[in-house]
C-alpha positions, 0 to 999 in steps of 0.5 A: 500500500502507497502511503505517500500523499499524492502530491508528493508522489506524482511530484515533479523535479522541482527542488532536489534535497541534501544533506551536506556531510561533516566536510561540507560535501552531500551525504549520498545516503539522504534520499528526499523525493521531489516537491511540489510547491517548492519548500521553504520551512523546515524543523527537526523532530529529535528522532531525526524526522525532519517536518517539511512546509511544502504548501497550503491549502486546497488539497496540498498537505501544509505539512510533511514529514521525512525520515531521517534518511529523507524518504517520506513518512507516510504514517504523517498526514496534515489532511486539508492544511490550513485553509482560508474560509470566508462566509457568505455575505448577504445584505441590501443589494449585495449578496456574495457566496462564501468561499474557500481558498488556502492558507499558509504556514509562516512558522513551526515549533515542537514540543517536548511531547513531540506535538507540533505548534504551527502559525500561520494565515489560516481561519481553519485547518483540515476542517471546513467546521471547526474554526481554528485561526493563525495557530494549531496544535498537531498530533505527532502523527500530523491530525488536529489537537482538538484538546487545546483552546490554542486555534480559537484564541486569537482574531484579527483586525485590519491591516492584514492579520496572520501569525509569523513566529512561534517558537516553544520554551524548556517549559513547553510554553507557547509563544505566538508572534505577528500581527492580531488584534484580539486575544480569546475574544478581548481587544488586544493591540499586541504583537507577542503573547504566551500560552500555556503548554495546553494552549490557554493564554498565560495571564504572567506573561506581561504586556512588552510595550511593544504597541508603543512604537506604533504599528509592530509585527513580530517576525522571528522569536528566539531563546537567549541561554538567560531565557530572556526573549529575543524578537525581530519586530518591524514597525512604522514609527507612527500609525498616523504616517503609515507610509513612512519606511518601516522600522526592523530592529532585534529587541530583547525582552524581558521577564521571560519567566515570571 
């Protein structure tokens, strides 16, 4: 039986995987099969197996993952992937159909358990009912975390809404960054929030003050050996000049720990 996901399968020579050896050279016993859309995210599981971000949306798996020698682990299936789910509008002299389109994946971060933390641009994930915005929880073997609050937490505003970095801590807090504008149902204008390993948001993790050089997302999150935080944030330095250049800078934050 042929497990590989038929994406993956009928593939065409798009992009060729290697494993550079100790000395630089490739390693001729890592064998990866072509991919189509071309990847451009990856994360090491500490078996070995190497999680792949080769599309989204509309039938492509957002994820795959491979074996540590790079052939595809069948036993790993995102479904549908994130997906982009619109409702339909109806009012006075304008009635437009809902509408269904794919969403992507900006970010992947593991826990210790082996469940995986996905952010992204998405409303839904492997499912056209239960709504799960910007981030979701995956079971190792790649279905829906349905335990966790983590997917309904977090809505947007204006101004293009998604999540771009998550990143997870020695104690398997969740720390979800980019652009939104409500946090479990309540207005919030931040850029960064924690959850707790079970997804709920941890209230000990205090604002950053990030909202006051204007119009912030956060781009990338990082660890120092001090458990301070380390983000690469862009913002333009005033909201009411929205087109002044944007600001990026690296800014380490502080508590990390409460």
């Amino acid at each position: 039986m042929n497990l590989m996901h038929p994406w993956i399968a009928a593939a065409l020579s798009v992009m060729a995987w290697c494993v550079a050896s100790a000395d630089g050279g490739l390693d001729p016993a890592f064998h990866a099969p072509s991919m189509a859309p071309i990847p451009n995210l990856i994360a090491f599981q500490k078996d070995g197996r190497i999680l792949v971000n080769v599309g989204s949306g509309g039938g492509v798996p957002g994820l795959i993952r491979l074996n540590a020698n790079g052939s595809a682990d069948g036993a790993f299936s995102t479904g549908k992937g994130p997906m982009i789910i619109t409702a339909p509008i109806s009012i006075p002299g304008l009635s437009l159909p809902g509408a269904t389109n794919a969403g992507s994946i900006a970010s992947v971060a593991l826990q210790s358990s082996g469940q995986i933390i996905v952010g992204g641009n998405f409303t839904h994930f492997d499912s056209t009912s239960a709504a799960r915005a910007l981030v979701v929880r995956l079971k190792t073997d790649g279905s829906v975390d349905t335990t966790v609050t983590a997917g309904n937490l977090l809505a947007g505003g204006s101004g293009g809404t998604m999540v771009q970095s998550v990143a997870v801590d020695d104690s398997d807090r969740i720390y979800v960054g980019g652009r939104f504008a409500m946090v479990n149902g309540a207005a919030r204008g931040m850029a960064l929030i924690r959850l707790k390993a079970d997804g709920t948001v941890d209230g000990t993790f205090a604002d950053t003050k990030l909202t006051d050089f204007g119009n912030v997302s956060i781009l990338q999150i990082s660890f120092q050996p001090d458990h301070k935080i380390l983000v690469v944030a862009s913002w333009f330095p005033s909201v009411s000049t929205p087109t002044a250049a944007v600001v990026k800078a690296v800014i380490s934050i502080l508590p990390s720990r409460p």
